[in-house]
N, C-alpha and C positions, 0 to 999 in steps of 0.2 A: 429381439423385441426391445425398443427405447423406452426408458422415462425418464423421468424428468430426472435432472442433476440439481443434488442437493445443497453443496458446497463447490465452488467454482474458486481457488486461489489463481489471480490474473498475476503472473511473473513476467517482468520482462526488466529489462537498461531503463533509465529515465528517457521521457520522451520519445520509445518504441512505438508508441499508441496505446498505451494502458485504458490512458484516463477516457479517449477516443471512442474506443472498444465499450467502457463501459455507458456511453452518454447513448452511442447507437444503440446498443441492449435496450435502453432505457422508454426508447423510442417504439419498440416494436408491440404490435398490436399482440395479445394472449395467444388466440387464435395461430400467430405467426411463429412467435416466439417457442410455441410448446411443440410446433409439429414440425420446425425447418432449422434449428436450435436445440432442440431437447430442455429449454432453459421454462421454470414457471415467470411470471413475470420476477423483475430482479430487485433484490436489497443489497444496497452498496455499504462496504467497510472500505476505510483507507485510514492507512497511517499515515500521510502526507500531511492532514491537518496539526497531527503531533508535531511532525518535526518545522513544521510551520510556527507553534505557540515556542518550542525550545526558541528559533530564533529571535522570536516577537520581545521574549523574557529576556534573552542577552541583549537586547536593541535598546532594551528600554533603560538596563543595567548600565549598558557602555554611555548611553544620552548622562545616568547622572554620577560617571565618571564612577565605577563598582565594576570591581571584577567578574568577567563575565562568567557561566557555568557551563555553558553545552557547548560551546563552540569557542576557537582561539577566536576570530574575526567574522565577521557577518559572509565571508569569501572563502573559510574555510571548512576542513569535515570536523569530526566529533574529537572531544579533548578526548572522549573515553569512549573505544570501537563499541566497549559492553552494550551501546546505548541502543545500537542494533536490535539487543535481545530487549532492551527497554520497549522499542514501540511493540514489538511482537507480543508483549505483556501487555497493553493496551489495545493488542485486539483481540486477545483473547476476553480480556474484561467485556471489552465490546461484544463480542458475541454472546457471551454469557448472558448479558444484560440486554441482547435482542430478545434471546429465547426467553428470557424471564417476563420482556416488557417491561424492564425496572426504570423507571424514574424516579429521577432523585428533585429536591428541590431546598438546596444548598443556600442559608443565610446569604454566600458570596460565593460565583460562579469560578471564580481566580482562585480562592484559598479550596473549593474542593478542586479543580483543576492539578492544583498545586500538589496535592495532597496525593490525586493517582499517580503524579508522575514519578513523585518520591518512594511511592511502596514500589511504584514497577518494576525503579531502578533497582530496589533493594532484590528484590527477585534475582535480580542478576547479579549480585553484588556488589555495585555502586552504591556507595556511604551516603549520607544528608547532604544533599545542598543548596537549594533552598531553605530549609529547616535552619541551618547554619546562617544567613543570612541575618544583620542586624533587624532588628524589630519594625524602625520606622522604615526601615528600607523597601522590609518585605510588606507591609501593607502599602506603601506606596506604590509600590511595584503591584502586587491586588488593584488599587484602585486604578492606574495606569490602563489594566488588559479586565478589568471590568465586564465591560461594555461586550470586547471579543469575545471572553469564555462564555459571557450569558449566549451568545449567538451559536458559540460551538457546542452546546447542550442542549439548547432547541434545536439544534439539526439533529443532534440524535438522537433527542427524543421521537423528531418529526419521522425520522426514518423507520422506526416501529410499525409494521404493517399491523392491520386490524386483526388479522388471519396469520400466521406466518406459513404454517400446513400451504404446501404447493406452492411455494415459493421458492429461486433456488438466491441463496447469499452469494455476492462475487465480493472477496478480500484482494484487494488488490496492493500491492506492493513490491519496491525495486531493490534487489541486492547485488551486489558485484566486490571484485577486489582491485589493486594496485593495476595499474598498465602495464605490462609483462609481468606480474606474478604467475611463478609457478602453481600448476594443482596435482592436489589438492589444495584451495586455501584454506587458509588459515584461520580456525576460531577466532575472532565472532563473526568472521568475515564471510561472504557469502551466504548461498543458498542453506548448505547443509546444517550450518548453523542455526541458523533464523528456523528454517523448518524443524529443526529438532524440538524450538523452545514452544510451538504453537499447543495447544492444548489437547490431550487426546478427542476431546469433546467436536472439534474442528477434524484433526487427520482421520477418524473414523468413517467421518462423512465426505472428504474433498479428495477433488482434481483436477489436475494443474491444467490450466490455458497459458502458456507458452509464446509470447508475442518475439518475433524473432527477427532481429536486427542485429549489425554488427554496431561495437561501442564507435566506429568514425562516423556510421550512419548516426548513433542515438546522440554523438555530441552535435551535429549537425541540425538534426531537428532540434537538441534542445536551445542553441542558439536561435533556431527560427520561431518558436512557439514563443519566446520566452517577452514579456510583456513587466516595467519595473513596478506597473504600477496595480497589478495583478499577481503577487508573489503569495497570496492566497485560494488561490483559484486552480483548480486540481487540472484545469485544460492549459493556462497560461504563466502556470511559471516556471523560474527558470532554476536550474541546478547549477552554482560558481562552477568556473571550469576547474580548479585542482580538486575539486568534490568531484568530478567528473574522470577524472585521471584520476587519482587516489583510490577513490571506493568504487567505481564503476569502468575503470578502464577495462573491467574484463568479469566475466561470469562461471560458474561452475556447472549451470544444466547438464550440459554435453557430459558434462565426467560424473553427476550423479545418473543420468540414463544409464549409461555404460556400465557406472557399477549396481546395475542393478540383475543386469544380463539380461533386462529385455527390453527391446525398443519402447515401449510403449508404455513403462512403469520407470517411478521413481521409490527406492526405500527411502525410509526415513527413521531414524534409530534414536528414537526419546525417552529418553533415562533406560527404565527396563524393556521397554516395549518396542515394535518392531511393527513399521506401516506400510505397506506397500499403496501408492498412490498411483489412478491413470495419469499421464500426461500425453499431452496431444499439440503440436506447437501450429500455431498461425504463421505463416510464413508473411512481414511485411519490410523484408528487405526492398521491394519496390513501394513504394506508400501506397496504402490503402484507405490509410485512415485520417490526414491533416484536413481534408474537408471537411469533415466531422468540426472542426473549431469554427468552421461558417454554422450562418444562418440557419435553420435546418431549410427553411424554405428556399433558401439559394443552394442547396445539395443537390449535383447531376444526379440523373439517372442511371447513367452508365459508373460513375461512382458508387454511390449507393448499391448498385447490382455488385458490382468488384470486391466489395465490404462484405457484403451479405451472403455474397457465395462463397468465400475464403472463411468466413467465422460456421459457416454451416459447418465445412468439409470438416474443420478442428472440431466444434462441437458435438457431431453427432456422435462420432467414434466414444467419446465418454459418457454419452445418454444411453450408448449400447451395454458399455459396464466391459 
């Protein structure tokens, strides 16, 4: 007997088809979605927009010559891996604050922006840093990404269904380690990591869709998607290549199934608790999905079917339970 899947976490490399995957969901008629899917219609979470504002905040720091915070170079990974567990701490806020429907409506969209990214870190235990930040600096730095935060808080408030009852949430998000690292990796690296810090409120309800590419394929795509003037845009931007080799040359799924002892599940071991999760992977080693970034009105037929019967075959198995 299927129903409907209530939490859907989308893992895969950058540029596998995450973001692909979920624009077609997006696309699909109730009616479709609920009986050939198992999915109700979709609400979307992504930590991409985070780690998009981190850069936006060192971009703007490096322009007036200020040490940057999240990143060595606009080309490279995290000064501090912890930061991993930072976005995962922003989406658990984020879910929270689906279910509640909380909107907030902040004097200045930057300094509350500012203000999540600082507790989330602390979560993990990263110190103040913006906090620490000279005074003019940091409101200059507010008024600078303004204009952006106001825009990244109407999107999520916009995302709040009226209903959320029958609805299933996809969280989508990429973790990987070093190019030939050994596994298991290495806190805060990887899956096991990130999965550990999500909130029980999330692992009670989800599982995992599994988008399944080798890291030569996902650097390959993510050179092909990759658009410089769209590096906010969850279909067209791009991941530097040593972030690509560094944190994504390779993945841990495969050795979290394994130790799980059963194909078809992944545990997940958060603080005291102990979750075991379906996963069901998409196979899109041959692309399925880069048409998805067309037109929809220019999407083949014969595409669109190849898309739709490969997410079927993954999704239904976890609408079964």
């Amino acid at each position: 007997m299927s129903h409907l899947i209530d939490t859907v976490l989308l893992l895969a490399l950058p540029a596998s088809g995450k973001s692909e995957v979920r624009t077609f969901l997006a696309t699909l008629a109730p009616e479709e979605s609920s009986k050939e899917f198992g999915l109700g219609p979709t609400v979307q979470l992504d930590d991409y927009p985070y780690v998009h504002l981190m850069r936006r905040i060192d971009e703007e720091l490096e322009a007036s010559s200020s040490p940057t915070l999240f990143f060595g170079a606009q080309d490279k990974p995290f000064v501090d891996p912890r930061d991993w567990g930072t976005l995962i701490e922003l989406i658990n806020e984020d879910y929270r604050d689906l279910h509640e429907a909380k909107v907030v409506r902040p004097e200045s969209a930057a300094a509350h922006l500012f203000a999540r990214l600082e507790k989330a870190a602390q979560l993990v235990g990263i110190g103040p840093r913006l906090a620490t930040l000279d005074g003019a600096i940091r409101d200059q730095l507010g008024a600078k990404l303004e204009a952006e935060c106001v825009a990244m808080l109407e999107e999520k408030h916009a995302n709040y269904p009226d209903i959320l009852e029958g609805k299933t949430i996809v969280i989508e998000f990429a973790r990987g380690g070093p190019d030939g690292a050994s596994i298991p990796l290495k806190a805060p690296f990887g899956y096991r990591y990130s999965l550990s810090r999500l909130s029980a409120q999330i692992l009670q309800r989800a599982s995992i869709l599994y988008v399944w590419v080798t890291p030569e394929e996902s650097r390959r795509k993510n050179d092909e998607r990759a658009r410089p003037d769209e590096q906010g845009s969850i279909l067209h931007h791009g991941v530097p290549i040593e972030v690509m080799l560094k944190d994504y040359g390779c993945d841990d799924i495969e050795d979290l199934i394994s130790c799980s002892g059963q194909v078809d599940r992944v545990l997940v071991e958060a603080g005291d608790e102990r979750f075991t999760l379906p996963i069901s992977r998409f196979d899109n080693r041959v692309d399925k999905t880069s048409f998805v970034r067309k037109e929809q009105r220019s999407w083949e037929p014969t595409e669109r079917k190849a898309l739709h019967d490969g997410l079927a075959a993954a999704l239904l198995p976890l609408a079964r339970g």
